[in-house]
Steps between C-alpha positions, in 0.01 A plus 500: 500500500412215748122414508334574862375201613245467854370208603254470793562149677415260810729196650343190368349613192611269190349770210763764710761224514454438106487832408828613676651209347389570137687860583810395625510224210473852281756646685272817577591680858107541676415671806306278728225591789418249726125569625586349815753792565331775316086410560336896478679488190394219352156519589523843346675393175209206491193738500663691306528311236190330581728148527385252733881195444831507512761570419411826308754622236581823377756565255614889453195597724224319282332252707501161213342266779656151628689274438220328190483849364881508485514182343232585233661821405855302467341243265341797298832671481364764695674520846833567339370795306398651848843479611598749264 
């Protein structure tokens, strides 16, 4: 079964650049939301999760942060055992 991957993103934003890169690189299909298209959404998705950055990453609806989180979780061996 294919992980569900959502990423919240804005145009410019080298940590959503990199972390759309570091997916594609693992060959994982995500589904991305561009706040500038979808704004009452992401402001909703931001308070509720009480996150202030971007992008904000959720991987089989658990919210795992951005792109740093990602990154730490991949080091730790972690973020693949989420895709399962």
């Amino acid at each position: 079964m294919k992980p569900n991957i959502l990423i919240y993103t804005k145009h410019g934003c080298p940590y959503c650049n990199n972390a759309k890169i570091f997916l594609r690189d693992k060959n994982l299909e995500f589904t991305e939301i561009k706040v500038e298209e979808e704004m009452s959404k992401t402001e909703e998705m931001k308070l509720k999760q009480n996150w202030k950055t971007l992008p904000m990453i959720f991987v089989n609806d658990h919210f795992i942060g951005g792109y740093s989180d990602m990154q730490e979780l991949h080091k730790k061996g972690e973020f693949e055992k989420l895709l399962n």
